[in-house]
C-alpha positions as CSV (number, residue, x, y, z in Angstrom):
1,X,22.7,-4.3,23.7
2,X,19.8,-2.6,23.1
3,X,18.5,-1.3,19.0
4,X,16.1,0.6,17.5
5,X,14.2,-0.4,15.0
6,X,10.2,-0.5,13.5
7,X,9.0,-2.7,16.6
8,X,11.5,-1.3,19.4
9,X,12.0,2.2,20.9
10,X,14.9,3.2,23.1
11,X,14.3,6.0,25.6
12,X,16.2,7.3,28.3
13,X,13.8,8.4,31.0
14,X,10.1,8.3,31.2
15,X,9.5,11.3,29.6
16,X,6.0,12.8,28.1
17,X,7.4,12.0,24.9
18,X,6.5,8.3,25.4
19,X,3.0,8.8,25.0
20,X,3.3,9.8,21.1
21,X,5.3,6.6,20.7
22,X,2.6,4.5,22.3
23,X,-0.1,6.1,19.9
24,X,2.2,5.4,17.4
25,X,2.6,1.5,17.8
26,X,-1.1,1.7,18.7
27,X,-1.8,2.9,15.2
28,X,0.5,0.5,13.3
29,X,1.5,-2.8,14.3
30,X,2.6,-2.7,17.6
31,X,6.2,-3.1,19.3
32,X,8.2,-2.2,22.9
33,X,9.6,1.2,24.1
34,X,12.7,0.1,26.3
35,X,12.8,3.1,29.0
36,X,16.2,3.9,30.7
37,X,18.0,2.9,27.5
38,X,20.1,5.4,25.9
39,X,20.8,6.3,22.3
40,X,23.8,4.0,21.5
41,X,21.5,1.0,23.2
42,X,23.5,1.0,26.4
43,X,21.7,0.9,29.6
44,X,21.4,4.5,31.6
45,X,22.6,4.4,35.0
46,X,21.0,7.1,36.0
47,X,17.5,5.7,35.4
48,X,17.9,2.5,37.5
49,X,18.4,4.9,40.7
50,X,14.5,5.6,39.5
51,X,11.3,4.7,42.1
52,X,9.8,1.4,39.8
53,X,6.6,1.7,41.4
54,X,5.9,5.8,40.7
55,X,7.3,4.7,36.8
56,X,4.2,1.9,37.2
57,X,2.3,4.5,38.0
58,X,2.5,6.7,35.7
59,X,2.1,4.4,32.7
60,X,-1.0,3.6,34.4
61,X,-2.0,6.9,34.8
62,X,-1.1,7.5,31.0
63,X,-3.2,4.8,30.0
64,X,-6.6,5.6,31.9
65,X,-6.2,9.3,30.7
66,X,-3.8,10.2,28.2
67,X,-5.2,8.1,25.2
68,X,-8.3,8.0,23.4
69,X,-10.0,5.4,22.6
70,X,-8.8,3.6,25.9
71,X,-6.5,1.1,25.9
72,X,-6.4,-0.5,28.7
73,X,-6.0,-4.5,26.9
74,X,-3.0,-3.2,24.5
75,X,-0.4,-1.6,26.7
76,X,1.6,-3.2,29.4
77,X,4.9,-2.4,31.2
78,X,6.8,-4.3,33.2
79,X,10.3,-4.2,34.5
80,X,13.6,-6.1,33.0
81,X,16.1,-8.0,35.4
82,X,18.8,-5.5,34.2
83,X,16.1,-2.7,35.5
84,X,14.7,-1.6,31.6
85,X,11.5,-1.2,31.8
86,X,9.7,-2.7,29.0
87,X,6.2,-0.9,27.9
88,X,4.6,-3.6,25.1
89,X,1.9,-2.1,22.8
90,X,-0.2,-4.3,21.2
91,X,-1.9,-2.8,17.7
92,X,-5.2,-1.2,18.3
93,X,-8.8,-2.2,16.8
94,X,-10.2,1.1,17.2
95,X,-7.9,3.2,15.1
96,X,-7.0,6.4,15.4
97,X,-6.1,6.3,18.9
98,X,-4.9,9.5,19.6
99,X,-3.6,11.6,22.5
100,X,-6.6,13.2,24.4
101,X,-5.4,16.5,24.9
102,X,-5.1,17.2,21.3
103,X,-8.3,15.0,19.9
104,X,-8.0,13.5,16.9
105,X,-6.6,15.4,14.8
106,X,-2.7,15.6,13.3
107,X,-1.1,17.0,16.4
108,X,-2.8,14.0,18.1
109,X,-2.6,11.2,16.0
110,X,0.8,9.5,15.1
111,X,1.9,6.2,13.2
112,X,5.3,4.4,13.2
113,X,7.4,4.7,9.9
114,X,10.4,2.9,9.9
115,X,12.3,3.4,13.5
116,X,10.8,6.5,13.6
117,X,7.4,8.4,14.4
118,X,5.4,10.9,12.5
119,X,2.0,12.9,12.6
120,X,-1.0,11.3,10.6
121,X,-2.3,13.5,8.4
122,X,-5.9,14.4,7.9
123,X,-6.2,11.9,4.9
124,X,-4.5,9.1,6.7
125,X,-6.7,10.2,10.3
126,X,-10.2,9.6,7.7
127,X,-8.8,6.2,6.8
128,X,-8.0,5.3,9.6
129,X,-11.6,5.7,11.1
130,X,-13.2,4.3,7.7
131,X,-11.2,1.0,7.7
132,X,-12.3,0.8,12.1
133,X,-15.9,1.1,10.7
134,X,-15.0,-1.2,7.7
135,X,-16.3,1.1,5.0
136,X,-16.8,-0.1,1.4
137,X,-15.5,2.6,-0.9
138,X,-16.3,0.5,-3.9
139,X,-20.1,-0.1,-2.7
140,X,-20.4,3.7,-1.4
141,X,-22.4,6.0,-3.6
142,X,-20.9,8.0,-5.9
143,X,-20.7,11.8,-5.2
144,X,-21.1,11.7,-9.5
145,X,-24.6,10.3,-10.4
146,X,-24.1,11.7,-14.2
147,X,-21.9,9.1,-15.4
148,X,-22.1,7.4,-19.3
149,X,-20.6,4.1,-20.0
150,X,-19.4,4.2,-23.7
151,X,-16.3,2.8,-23.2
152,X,-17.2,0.2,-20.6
153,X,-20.1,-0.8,-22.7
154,X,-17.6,-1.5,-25.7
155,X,-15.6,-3.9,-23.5
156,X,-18.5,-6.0,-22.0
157,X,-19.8,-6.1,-25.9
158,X,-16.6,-7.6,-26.8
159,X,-17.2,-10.1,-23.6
160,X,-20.9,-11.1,-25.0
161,X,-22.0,-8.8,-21.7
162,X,-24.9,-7.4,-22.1
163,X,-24.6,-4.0,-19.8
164,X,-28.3,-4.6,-18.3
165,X,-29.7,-3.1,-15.1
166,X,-29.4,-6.5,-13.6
167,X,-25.9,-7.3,-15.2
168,X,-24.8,-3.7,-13.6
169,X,-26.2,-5.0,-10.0
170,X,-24.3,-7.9,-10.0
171,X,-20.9,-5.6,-10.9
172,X,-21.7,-3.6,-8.3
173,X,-21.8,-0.4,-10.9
174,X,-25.0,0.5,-9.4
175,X,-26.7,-0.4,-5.8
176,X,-29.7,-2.2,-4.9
177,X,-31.5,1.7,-5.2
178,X,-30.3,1.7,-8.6
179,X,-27.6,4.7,-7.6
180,X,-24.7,4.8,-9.0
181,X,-21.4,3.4,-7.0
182,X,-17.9,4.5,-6.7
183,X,-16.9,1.4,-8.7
184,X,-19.4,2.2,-11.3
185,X,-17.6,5.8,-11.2
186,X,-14.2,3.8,-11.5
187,X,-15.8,2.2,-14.8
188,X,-17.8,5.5,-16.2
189,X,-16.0,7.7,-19.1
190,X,-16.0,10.3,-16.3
191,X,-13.4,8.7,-13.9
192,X,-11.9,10.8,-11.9
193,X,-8.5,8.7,-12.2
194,X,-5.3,9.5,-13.7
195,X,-2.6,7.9,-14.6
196,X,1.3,9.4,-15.1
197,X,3.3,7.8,-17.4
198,X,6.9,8.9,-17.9
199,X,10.1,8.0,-19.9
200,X,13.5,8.9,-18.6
201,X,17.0,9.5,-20.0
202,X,20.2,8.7,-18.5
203,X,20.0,12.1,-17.1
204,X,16.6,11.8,-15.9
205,X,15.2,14.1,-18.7
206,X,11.8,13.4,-19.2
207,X,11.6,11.3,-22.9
208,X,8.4,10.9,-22.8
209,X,5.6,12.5,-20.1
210,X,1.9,11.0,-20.5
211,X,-1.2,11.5,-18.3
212,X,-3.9,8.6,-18.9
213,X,-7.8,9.4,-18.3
214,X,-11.1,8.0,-18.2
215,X,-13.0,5.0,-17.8
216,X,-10.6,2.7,-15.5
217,X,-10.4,-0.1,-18.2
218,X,-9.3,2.5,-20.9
219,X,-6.5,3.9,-18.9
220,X,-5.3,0.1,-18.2
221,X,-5.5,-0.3,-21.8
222,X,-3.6,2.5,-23.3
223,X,-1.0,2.5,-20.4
224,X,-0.3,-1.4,-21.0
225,X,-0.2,-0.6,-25.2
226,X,2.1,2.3,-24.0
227,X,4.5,0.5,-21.6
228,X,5.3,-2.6,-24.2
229,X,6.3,-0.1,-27.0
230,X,9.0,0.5,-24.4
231,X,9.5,-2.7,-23.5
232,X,12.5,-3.0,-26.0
233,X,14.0,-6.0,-27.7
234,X,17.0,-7.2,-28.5
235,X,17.9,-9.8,-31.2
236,X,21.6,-12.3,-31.2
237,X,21.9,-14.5,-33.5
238,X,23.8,-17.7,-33.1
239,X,26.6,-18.4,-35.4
240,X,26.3,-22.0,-35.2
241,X,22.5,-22.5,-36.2
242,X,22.4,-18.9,-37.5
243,X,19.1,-19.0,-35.8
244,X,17.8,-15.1,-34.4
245,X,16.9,-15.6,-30.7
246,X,14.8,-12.0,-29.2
247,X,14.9,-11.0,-25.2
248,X,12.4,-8.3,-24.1
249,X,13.9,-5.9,-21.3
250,X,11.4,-7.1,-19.2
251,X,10.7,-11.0,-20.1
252,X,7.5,-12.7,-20.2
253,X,4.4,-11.0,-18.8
254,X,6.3,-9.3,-16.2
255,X,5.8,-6.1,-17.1
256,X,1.9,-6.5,-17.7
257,X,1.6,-8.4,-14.8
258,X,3.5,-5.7,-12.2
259,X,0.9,-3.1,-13.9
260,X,-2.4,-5.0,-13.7
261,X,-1.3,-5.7,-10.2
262,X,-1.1,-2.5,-9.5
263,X,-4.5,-1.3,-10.9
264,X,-6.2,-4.2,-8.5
265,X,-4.5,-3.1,-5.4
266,X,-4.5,0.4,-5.3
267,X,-6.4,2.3,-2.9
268,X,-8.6,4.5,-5.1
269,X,-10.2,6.4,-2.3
270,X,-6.5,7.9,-1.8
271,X,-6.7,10.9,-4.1
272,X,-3.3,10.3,-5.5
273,X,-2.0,8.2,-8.8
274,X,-0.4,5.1,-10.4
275,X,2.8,6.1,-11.5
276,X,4.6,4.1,-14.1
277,X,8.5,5.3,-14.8
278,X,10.6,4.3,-16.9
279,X,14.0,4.7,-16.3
280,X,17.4,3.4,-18.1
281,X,18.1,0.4,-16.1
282,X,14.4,-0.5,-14.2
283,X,10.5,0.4,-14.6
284,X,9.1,1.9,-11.2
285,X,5.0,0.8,-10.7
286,X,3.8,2.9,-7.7
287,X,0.0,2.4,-6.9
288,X,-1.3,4.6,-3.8
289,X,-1.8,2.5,-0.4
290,X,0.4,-0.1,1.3
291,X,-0.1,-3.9,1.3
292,X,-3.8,-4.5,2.1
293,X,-3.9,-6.4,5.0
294,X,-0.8,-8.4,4.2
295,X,2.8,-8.6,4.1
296,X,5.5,-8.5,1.3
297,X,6.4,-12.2,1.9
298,X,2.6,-13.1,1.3
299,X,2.4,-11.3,-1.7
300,X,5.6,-13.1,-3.4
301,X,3.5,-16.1,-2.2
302,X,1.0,-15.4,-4.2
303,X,-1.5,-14.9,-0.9
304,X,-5.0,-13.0,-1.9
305,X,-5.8,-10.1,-0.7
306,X,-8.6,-7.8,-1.9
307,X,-8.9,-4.1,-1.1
308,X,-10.6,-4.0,-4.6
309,X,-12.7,-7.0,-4.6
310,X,-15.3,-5.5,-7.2
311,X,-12.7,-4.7,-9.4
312,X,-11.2,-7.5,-9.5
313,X,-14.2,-9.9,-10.0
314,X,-14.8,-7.1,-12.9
315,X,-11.3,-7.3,-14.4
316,X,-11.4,-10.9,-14.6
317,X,-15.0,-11.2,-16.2
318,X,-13.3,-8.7,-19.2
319,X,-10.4,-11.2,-19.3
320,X,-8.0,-8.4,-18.1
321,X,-6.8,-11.1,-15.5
322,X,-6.5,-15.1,-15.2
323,X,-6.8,-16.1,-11.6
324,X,-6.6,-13.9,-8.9
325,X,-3.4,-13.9,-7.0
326,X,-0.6,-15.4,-9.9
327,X,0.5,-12.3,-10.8
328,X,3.6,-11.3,-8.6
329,X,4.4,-15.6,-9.0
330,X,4.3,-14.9,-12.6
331,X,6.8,-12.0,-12.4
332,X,9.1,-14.4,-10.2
333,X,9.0,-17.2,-12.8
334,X,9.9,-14.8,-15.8
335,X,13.0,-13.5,-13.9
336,X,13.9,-17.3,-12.6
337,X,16.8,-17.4,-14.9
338,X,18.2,-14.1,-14.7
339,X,21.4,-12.7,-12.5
340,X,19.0,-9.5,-11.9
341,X,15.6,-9.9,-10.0
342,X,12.5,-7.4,-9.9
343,X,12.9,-5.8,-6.3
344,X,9.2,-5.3,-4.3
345,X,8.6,-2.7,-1.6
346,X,6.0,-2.2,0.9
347,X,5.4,1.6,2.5
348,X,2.7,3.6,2.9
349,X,2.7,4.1,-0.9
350,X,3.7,0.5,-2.0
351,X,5.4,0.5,-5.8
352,X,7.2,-2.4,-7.6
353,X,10.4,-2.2,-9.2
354,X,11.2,-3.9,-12.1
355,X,14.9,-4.5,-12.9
356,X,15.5,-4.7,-16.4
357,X,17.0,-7.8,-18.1
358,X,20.8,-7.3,-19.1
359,X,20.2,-7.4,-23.2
């Protein structure tokens, strides 16, 4: 028996509509479209009655002309000994592959999400082609070359960091031409990064509805101040010692730790925001951009990563962060002796949830 899911495709005929689906696996990670399968994962009769060689054909046809760039190396089909035939697509290098007839634009491009396909859009399409040509968006120059650094400046003071032409080289706030970069924009009082911050009742009235601005560091600060004045405690005392014993809703460094990671690994060139939400029972962290290069069990691994690797070298060198790559272990080990456990998903706008500790 036969099941879709986000590496297999069922389809009942060799239809047109097969080429999207290849594009689609092209442009995520892969999988198999079984062909002459229907819906309910049964095998179709009626396709097994079908000329193999003119369905061999035609994927070969498909592959020399339909697609764009070729992919001859990723896609193969051959046929089952119960008669499916079996089309395996490798993930593509050269991303966006697209269908040629329609270039590469969103009626052209598609991506797999879930069991299911979908058209890229024209954000997704542009970062597609920039991670295929490995751009730096951190190293780029900044569209915004009249940028101050009060803020930033205060910080590295309070580091013993003298903010010198060469000490903003080495950051990576400036370029070898002395321009400024998009991490130096990331760091400047004119960032153009916001943050929503947002308190819920039971009846998911807004309590409390912030927006967060400026230099990068600032926001991290005020958000983190923000978030622990919500991060409520509760006090039992034991009748036997008499002695007062305090739980946080979220224990440890949990809650600072789900945040800072998320102000590492967003993807800043994605003109969208960090979203922290309170809510009665859980805290939602949602940072734009999937995983980097990585998987949900690598992460609770503590695996590294770095879609931000000059942020992260700069957060560490202001003492915003300890070692790279503790901070989702760190979550684990404050919730080791708890009945509820902080939940992590990865999509194409990965958040963190935060379960809150029963008080």
């Amino acid at each position: 028996m036969y099941k879709e899911n986000y590496k297999e495709e069922l389809k009942r005929q060799m239809i047109d509509e097969i080429k999207k689906e290849i594009v689609a696996f092209l442009n995520s990670e892969g999988g198999i479209i079984y062909v002459g399968v229907n819906d309910n994962g049964t095998i179709n009769d009626d396709f097994l009655n079908e000329d193999q060689d003119l369905i061999q054909l035609k994927l070969e046809g498909w592959i020399q002309d339909a697609f764009y760039p070729l992919p001859s190396n990723l896609i193969r089909g051959n046929f089952k000994k119960d008669g499916v035939y079996a089309i395996e697509v490798k993930e593509g290098n050269k991303k966006p592959y697209y269908l040629r007839e329609k270039g590469p634009k969103p009626s052209g491009v598609y991506k797999r999400v879930g069991a299911s396909i979908r058209k890229c859009n024209d954000d997704e399409i542009l970062a597609m082609i920039m991670d295929s040509n490995h751009y730096d968006f951190e190293s780029d120059v900044s569209e915004n070359q009249d940028l101050t650094f009060k803020y930033f400046n205060r910080i590295c003071s309070e580091n013993n960091i003298v903010l010198s032409k060469k000490q903003m080289t080495i950051m990576g706030i400036i370029n070898s031409n002395g321009a400024y970069t998009n991490i130096g924009l990331l760091m400047s009082d004119q960032s153009p990064i916001e943050v929503k911050f947002a308190v819920y009742d039971n009846k998911m009235n807004f309590k409390i509805k912030k927006t967060f601005n400026g230099s990068l560091l600032k926001i991290i600060e005020d958000v983190q101040d923000t978030a622990e004045r919500m991060n409520d405690t509760s006090a039992v005392i034991d009748t036997n010692n008499w002695q007062r014993t305090e739980t946080k809703s979220y224990p440890g460094k949990s809650l600072r730790e789900i945040i800072l990671n998320a102000f590492c690994h967003s993807n800043y060139f994605i003109r969208s925001n960090i979203k922290i939400e309170f809510f009665e029972d859980k805290v939602k962290v949602t940072s734009p951009g999937g995983l980097f290069k990585s998987s949900i069990e690598d992460m609770l691994k503590g695996v590294q990563t770095y879609r931000n690797l000059k942020l992260v070298h700069i957060l560490d060198k202001m003492k915003y962060i300890e070692n790279f790559g503790t901070g989702i272990p760190r979550t684990l080990e404050a919730y080791e002796n708890s009945d509820r456990q902080p939940e992590f998903y990865n999509s194409e706008n990965f958040y963190r949830l935060l379960t809150k500790f029963k008080l």
